[in-house]
N, C-alpha and C positions, 0 to 999 in steps of 0.2 A: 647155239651160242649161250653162253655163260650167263648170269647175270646174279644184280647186286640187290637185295632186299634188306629190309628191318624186319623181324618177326614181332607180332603180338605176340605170340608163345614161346616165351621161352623150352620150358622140354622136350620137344622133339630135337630144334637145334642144338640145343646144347647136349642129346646124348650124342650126338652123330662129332658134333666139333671136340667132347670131349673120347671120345672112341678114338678119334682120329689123329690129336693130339697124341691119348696114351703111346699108340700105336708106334707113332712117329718117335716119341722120348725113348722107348724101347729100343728102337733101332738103334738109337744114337750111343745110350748109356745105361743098358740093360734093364733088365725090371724094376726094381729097386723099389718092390709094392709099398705103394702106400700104406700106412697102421695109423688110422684116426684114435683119438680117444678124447675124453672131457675131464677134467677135474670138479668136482661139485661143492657146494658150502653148500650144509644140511642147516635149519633151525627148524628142529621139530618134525622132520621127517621129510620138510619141504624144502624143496632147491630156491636156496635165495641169493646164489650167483653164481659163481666157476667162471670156468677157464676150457675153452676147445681147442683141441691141437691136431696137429700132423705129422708124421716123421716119411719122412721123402729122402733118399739117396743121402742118408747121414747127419739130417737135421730135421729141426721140428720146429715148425713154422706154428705161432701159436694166433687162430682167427679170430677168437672171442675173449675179451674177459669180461668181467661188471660182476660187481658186489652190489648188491639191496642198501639203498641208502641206511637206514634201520640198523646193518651193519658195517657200514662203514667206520675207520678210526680205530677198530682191532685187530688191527694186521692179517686179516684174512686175505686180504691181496696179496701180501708178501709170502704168506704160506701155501697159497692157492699157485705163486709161482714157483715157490720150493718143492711142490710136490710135481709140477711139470717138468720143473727142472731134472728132478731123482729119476721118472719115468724115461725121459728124455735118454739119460744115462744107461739105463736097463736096458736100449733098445741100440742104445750104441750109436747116439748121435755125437757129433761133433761138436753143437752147439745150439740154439736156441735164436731165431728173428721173427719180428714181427712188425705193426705199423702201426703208429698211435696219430693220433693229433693234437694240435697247442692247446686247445683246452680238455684235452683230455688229461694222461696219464705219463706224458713224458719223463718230467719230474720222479714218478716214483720206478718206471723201468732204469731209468738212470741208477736211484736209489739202489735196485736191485744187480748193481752190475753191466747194465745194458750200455752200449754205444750207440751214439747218434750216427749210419753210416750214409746217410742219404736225409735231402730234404727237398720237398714239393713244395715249394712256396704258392701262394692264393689258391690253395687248397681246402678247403674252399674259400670263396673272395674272404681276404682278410684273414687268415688263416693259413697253417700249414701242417701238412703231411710228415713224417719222421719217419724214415726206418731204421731199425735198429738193429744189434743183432748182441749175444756174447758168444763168447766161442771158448768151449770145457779146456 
């Protein structure tokens, strides 16, 4: 008989649930390999923010961004998203989402074009989740 647990370890479950996932999306709507990549802000040779993305089945889900306080306030953000944006393009996505929260960075995805297409209210308590998206 089957049964239901929590892991302390994450990695073993998760290669097998994501194995099995892939598996399963394939079936559905064919490969449509994942192509990870980062965007970086150098000062001095050293990485002092970027941006991490994804392109999945014609779009590119972007998971990280954060600029170094040090540099914040010279549009590194907005360029950091213009260069995901361009890459985005090269690989022949449609468009561009991701999830922010209220005190984070709403404000400036907006700035950049971005829709509010979803919202997770007490996200955390007192707070809320956004997802957004733009579409090329």
């Amino acid at each position: 008989m089957a049964t239901v647990q929590v892991e302390k370890q994450l990695g073993p479950a998760k290669r097998v649930i994501a194995g099995g996932l892939t598996a399963y999306n394939r079936a559905k709507v064919g490969d449509g390999k994942t192509k990870a990549f980062a965007v970086s802000v150098r000062d001095g040779g050293v990485i002092k923010g970027g941006a991490t993305a994804r392109f999945w089945h014609g779009w590119v889900y972007v998971d990280l961004l954060w600029i170094d306080d040090s540099l914040r306030g010279q549009d590194l953000g907005t360029e950091v998203m213009a260069a995901v944006e361009a890459h985005a393009l090269k690989l022949g996505a449609r468009g561009v989402h991701l999830n922010t929260h209220g005190w984070q960075a709403r404000p400036f995805y907006e700035r950049c074009g971005y829709s509010v297409i979803a919202e997770i209210p007490d996200y955390p308590t007192g707070h809320a989740c956004y997802i957004l998206m733009k579409r090329f």
